[in-house]
C-alpha positions as CSV (number, residue, x, y, z in Angstrom):
1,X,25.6,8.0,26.3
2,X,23.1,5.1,26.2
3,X,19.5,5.0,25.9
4,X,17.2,2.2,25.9
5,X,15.3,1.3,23.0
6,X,11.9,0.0,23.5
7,X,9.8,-1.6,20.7
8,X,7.7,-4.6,20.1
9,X,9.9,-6.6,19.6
10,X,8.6,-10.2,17.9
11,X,10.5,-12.6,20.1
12,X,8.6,-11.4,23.7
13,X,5.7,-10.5,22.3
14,X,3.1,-12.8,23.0
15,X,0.3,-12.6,20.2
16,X,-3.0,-13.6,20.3
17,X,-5.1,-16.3,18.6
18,X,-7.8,-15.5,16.4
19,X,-11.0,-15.2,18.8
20,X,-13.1,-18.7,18.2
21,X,-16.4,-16.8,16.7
22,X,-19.4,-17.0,14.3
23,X,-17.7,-14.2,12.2
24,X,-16.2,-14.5,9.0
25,X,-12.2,-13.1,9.4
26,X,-12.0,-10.7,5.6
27,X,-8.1,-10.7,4.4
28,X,-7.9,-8.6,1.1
29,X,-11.1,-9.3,-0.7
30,X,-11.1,-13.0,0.6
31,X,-13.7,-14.6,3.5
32,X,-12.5,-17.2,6.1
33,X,-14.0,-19.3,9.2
34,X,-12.0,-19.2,12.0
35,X,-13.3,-22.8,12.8
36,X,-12.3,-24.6,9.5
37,X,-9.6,-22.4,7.8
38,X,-7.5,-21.1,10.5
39,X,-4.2,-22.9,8.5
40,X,-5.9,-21.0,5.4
41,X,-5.8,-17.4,7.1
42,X,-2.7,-17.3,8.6
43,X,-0.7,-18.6,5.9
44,X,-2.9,-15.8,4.1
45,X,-1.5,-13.5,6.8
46,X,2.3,-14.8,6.4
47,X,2.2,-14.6,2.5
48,X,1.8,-10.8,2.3
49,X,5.2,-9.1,2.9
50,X,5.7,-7.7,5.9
51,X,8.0,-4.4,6.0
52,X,9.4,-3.1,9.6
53,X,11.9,-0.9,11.0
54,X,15.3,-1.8,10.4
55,X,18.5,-0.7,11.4
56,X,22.0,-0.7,9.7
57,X,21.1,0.0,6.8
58,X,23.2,2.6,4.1
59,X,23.2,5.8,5.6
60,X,20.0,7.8,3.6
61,X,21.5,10.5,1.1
62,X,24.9,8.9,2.1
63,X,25.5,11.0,5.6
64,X,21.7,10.2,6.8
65,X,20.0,7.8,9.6
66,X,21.1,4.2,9.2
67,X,17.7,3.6,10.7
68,X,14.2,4.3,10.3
69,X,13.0,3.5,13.7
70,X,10.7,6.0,15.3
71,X,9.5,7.7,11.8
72,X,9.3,5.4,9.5
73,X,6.5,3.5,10.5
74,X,4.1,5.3,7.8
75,X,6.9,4.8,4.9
76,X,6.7,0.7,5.7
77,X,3.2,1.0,5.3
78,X,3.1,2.7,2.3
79,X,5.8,0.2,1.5
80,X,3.3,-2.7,2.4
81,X,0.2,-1.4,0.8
82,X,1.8,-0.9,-2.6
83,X,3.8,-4.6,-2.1
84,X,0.5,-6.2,-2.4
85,X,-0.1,-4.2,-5.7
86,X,2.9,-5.9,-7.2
87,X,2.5,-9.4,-5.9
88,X,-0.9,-9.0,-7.5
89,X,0.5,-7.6,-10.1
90,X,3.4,-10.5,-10.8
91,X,2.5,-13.1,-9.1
92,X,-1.4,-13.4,-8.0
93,X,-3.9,-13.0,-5.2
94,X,-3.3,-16.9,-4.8
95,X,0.4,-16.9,-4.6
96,X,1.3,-18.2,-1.2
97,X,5.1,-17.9,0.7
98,X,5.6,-21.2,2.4
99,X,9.1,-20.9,4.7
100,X,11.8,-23.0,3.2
101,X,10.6,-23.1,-0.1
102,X,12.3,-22.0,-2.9
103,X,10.2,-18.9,-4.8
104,X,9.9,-18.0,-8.3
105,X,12.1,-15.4,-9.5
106,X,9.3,-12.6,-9.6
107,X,9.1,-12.8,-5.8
108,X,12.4,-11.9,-5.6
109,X,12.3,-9.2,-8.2
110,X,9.3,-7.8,-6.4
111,X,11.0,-7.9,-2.7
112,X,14.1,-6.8,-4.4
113,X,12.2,-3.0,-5.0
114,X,11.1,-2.4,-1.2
115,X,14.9,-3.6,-0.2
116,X,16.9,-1.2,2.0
117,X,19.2,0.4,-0.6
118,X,19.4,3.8,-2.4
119,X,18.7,1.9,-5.8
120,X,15.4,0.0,-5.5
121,X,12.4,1.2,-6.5
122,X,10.7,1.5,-3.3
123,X,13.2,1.5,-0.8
124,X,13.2,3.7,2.4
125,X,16.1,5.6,1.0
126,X,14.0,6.6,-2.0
127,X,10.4,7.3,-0.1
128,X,12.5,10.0,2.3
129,X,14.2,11.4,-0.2
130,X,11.6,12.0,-2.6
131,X,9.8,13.7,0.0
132,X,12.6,16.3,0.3
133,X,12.0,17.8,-2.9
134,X,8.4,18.0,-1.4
135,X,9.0,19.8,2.1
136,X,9.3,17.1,4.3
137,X,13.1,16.7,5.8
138,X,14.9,13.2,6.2
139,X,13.4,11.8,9.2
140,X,10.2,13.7,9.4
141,X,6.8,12.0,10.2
142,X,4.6,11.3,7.0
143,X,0.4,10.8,6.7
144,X,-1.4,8.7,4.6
145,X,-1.8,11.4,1.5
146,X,1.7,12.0,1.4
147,X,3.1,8.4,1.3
148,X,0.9,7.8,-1.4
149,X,1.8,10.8,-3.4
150,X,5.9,10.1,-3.0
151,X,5.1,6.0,-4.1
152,X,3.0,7.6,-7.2
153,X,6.2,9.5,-8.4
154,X,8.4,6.6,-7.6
155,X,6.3,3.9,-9.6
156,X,6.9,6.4,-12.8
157,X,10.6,4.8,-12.8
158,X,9.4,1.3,-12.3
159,X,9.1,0.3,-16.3
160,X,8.8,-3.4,-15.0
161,X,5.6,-2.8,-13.5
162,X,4.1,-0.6,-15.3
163,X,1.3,0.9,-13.1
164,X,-0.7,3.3,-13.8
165,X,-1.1,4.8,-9.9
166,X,-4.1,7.3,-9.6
167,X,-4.8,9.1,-5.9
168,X,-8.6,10.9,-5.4
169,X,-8.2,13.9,-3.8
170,X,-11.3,15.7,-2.5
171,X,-12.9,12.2,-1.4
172,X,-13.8,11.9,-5.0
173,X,-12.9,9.2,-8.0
174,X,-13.9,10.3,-11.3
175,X,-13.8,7.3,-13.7
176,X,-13.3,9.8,-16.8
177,X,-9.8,10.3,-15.1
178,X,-8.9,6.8,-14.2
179,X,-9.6,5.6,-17.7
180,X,-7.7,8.1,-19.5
181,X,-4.8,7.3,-17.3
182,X,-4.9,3.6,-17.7
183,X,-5.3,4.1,-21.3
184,X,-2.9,6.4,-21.7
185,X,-0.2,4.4,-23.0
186,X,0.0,0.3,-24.5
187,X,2.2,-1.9,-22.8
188,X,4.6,-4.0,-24.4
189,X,6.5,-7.2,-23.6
190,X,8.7,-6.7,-20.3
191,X,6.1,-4.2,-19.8
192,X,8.0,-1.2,-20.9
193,X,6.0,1.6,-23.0
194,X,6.1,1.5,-26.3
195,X,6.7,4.6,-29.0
196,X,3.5,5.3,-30.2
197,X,2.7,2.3,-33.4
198,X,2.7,3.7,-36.5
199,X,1.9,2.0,-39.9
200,X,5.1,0.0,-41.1
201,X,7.4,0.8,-38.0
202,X,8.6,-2.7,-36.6
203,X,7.4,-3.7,-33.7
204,X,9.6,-6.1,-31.3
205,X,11.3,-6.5,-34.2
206,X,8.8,-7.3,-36.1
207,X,6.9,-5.5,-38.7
208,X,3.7,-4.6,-37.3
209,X,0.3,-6.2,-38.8
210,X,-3.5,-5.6,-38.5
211,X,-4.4,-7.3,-35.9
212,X,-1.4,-6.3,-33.5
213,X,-3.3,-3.6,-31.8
214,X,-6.6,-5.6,-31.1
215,X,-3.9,-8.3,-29.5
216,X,-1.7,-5.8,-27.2
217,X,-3.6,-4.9,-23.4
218,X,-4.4,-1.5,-23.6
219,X,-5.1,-1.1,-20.2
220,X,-2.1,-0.4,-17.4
221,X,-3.0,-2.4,-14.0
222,X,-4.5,0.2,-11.5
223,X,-3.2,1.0,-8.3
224,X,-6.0,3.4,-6.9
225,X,-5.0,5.1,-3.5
226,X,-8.1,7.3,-1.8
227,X,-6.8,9.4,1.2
228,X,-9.6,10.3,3.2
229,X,-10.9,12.0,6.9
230,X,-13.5,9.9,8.6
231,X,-14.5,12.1,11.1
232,X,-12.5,14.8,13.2
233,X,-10.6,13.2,16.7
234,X,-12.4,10.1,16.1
235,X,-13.9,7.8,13.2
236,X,-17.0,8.7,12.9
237,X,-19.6,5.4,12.8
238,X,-21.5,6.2,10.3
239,X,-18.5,4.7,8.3
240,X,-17.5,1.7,9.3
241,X,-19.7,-0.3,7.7
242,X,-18.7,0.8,4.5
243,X,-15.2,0.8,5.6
244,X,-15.7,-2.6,5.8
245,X,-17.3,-3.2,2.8
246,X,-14.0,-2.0,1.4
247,X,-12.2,-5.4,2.9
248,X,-14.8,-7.4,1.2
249,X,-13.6,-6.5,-2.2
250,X,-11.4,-9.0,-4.4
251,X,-9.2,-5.6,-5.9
252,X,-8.8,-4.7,-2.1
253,X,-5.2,-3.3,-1.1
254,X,-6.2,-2.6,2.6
255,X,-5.5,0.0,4.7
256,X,-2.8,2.6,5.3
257,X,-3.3,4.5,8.8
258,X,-3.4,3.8,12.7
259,X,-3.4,5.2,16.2
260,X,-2.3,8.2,17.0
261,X,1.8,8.2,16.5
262,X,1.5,4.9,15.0
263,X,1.0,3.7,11.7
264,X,-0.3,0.2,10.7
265,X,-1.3,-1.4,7.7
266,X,-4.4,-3.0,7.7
267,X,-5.3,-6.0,5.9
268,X,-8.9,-7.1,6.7
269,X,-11.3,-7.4,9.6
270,X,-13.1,-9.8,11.7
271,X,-16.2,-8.9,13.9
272,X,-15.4,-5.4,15.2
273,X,-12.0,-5.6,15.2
274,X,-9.5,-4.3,12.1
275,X,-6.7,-6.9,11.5
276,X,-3.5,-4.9,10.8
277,X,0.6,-6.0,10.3
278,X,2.5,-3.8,12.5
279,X,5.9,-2.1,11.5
280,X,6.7,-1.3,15.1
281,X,9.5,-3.7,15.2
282,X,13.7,-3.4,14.9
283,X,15.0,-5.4,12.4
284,X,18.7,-6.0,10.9
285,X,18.9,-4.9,7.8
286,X,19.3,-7.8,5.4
287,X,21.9,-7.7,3.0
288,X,21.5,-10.7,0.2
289,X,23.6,-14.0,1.0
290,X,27.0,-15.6,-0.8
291,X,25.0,-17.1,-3.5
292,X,23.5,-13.5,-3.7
293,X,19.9,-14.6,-3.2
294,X,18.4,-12.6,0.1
295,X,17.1,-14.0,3.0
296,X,13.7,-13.6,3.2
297,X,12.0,-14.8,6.5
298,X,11.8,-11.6,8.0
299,X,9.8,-10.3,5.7
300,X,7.1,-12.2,6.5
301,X,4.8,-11.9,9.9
302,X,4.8,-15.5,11.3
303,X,2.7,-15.0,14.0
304,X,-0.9,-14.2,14.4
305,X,-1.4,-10.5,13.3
306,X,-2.5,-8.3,15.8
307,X,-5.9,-6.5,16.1
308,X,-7.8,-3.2,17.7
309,X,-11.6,-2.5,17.8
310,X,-12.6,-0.1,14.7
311,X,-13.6,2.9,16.8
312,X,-10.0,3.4,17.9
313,X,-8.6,4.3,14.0
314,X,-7.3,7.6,13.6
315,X,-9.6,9.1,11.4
316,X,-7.1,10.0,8.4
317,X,-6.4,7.1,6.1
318,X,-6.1,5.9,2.6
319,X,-7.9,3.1,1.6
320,X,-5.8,0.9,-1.2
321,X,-7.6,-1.0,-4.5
322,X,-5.9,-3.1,-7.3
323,X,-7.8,-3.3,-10.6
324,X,-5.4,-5.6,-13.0
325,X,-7.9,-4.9,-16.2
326,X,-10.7,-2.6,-17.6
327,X,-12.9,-5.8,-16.1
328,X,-11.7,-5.6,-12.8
329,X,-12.2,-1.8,-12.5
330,X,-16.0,-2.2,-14.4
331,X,-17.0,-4.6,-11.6
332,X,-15.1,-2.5,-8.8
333,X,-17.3,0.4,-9.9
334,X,-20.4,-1.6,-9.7
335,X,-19.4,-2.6,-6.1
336,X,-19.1,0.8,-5.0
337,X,-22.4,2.1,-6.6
338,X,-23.9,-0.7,-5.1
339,X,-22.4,-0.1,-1.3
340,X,-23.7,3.5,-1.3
341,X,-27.3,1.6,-1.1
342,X,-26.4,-0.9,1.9
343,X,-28.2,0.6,4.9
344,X,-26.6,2.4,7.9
345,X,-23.5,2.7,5.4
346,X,-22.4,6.7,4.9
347,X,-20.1,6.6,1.8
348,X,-16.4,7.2,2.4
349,X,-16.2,8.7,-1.5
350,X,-17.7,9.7,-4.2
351,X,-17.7,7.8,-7.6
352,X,-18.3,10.0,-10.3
353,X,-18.5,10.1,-14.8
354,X,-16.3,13.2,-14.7
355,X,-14.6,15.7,-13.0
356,X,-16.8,18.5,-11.9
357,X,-16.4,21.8,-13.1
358,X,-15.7,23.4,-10.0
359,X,-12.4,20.9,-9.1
360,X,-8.9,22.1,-9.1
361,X,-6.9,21.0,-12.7
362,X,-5.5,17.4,-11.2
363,X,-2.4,17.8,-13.3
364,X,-1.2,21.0,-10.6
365,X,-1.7,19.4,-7.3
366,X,1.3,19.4,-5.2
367,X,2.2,17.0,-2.5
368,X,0.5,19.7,0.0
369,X,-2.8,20.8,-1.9
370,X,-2.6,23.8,0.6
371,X,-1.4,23.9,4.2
372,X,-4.5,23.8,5.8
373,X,-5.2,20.3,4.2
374,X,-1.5,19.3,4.6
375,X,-2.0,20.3,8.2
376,X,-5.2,17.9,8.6
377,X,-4.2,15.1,7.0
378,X,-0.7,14.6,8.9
379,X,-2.5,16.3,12.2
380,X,-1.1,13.1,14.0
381,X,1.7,11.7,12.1
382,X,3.7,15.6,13.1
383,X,4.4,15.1,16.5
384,X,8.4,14.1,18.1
385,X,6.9,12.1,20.8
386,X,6.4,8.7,20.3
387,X,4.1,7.0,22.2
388,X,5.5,3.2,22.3
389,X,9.4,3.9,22.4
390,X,12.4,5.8,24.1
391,X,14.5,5.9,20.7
392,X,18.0,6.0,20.8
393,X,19.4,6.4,16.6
């Protein structure tokens, strides 16, 4: 039996150019001109990794699919979104992957999570079986809100990170929550937690002294994921200015969210049109070479990234932010209180002191709050038919 297997594939796809215009292009908190930086903003583009459908990879849970093409697209852009939070957590907003140059070991340590493999941190294997134990079956499409609640439970076993990852629920942040949660716990050298300090314990081997606690960060680096409902069929207007806004932001993680069937990962905007890496291609999986270091081109979109007007976003998303200290959270804070005041802007959330008294404990929700909610976040992420390939496993 043979069936075709249609996807975008990179090789005869022809991509477009950025469109010559007035408009600033916004890539993750960082503004462009197409006319003098065009180098600048794709190599931007190239530099933030780039996770696909692959195929012939280990078989998930051992006796699984080998490939995740046709539902996975969602899990490689939860994949993507959290990436960025841990090459800004390891190696900087600036960092840049130039082909043929040889990388510092944290790139490699930070690829080496998302890798296709039942042991890394992030991999596909993990994300689809961590959301058995929350109802959804091997193979099953996933929305925004559940890809971020699987990667929250996954980053708990990643000690080299060390991220505190906190998702609003009810289209509300409270701060309160977010600093308790960041504070919760001082990180220590190779950013493992530390026992609690107490007076005359040693401390890395060294007895601790008086000024050790002023010296040691007591704040974990933020990963704040905000699932949200912009409207019913369609994104409502009213929003995407502020949705915008959002781009403009230097602790911005982009997007997570996409046409009907088909999720994308958005990374910034120019004009009216959302600029988004697209996991709708079939790669190889990539096993690491002789000398054991891993090939790494694919993992990068060398081509111009591919756009679609604002209006046509599926109105369930969650919008991604990075906040590496108490100083970068402050100032996000400030941000947001200051974009509920632009004009014509309807706020996507609400930023709050505390939790008000008539919220759910945060501590109990499940990866389904309740059905009805499950149901309307994943209301098109459920469906077998795919609209851009006949798939053949």
């Amino acid at each position: 039996l043979f069936l075709a297997t249609l996807t975008y594939d990179t090789l005869r796809f022809e991509y477009e150019d950025f469109p010559e215009t007035k408009e600033p292009v916004w890539i993750l908190g960082r503004k462009y001109s197409v006319f003098t930086e065009k180098e600048e903003i794709l190599l931007d583009v190239t530099s933030r990794l780039w996770f696909t459908y692959r195929k012939n990879f280990p078989a998930i849970g051992g006796t699984g699919p080998t490939s995740d093409t046709g539902w996975g697209c969602m899990l490689r852009c939860g994949q993507m979104i959290f990436a960025q939070a841990l090459v800004c957590r390891h190696l900087g907003r600036d960092w840049r992957w130039i082909k043929g140059k040889r990388q510092m070991d944290n790139y490699f340590n930070v690829l080496n999570a998302f890798i296709d493999k039942k042991d890394s941190y992030y991999s596909i294997h993990q994300i689809a079986q961590m959301g058995v134990g929350e109802g959804k079956s091997i193979g099953q499409w996933y929305g925004p809100n559940t890809v971020a609640q699987v990667l929250k439970k996954l980053a708990t076993f990643d000690t080299w990170s060390s991220l505190a990852v906190h998702i609003a629920m009810d289209n509300t942040v409270v701060m309160e929550e977010i600093r308790r949660l960041c504070q919760s716990n001082v990180p220590c050298a190779g950013a493992a937690a530390c026992p609690a300090l107490e007076s005359g314990v040693l401390y890395n081997g060294c007895p601790e002294d008086v000024g050790l606690r002023e010296r040691l960060p007591l704040w974990k680096p933020l990963v704040l994921l905000i699932p949200l409902r912009l409207g019913l069929t369609e994104i409502n207007e009213a929003y995407i200015e502020t949705l915008k806004h959002c781009f403009m932001m230097p602790q911005s993680l982009g997007v997570i969210g996409g046409k009907p069937n088909s999720a994308h990962y958005f990374i910034g905007y120019v004009g009216e049109e959302l600029i988004y890496l697209d996991p709708h291609t079939t790669q190889p999986a990539v096993e690491p070479g002789d000398s054991g270091c891993l090939p790494d081109e694919s993992f990068h979109c060398q081509h111009p990234p591919c756009r679609m007007s604002i209006a046509e976003l599926d109105p369930s998303i969650a919008v991604g932010f990075f906040c590496n200290t108490e100083a970068d959270f402050n100032d996000w804070c400030q941000q947001i209180k200051k974009l509920s005041l632009v004009r014509g802007a309807l706020p996507m959330f609400e930023l709050v002191e505390r939790q008000p008294s008539h919220f759910s404990n945060p501590d109990v929700l499940n990866l389904t709050p309740d059905s009805s909610d499950a149901d309307r976040l994943e209301r098109f992420f459920d469906s077998e038919d795919e609209d851009f390939e006949i798939l053949s496993l």
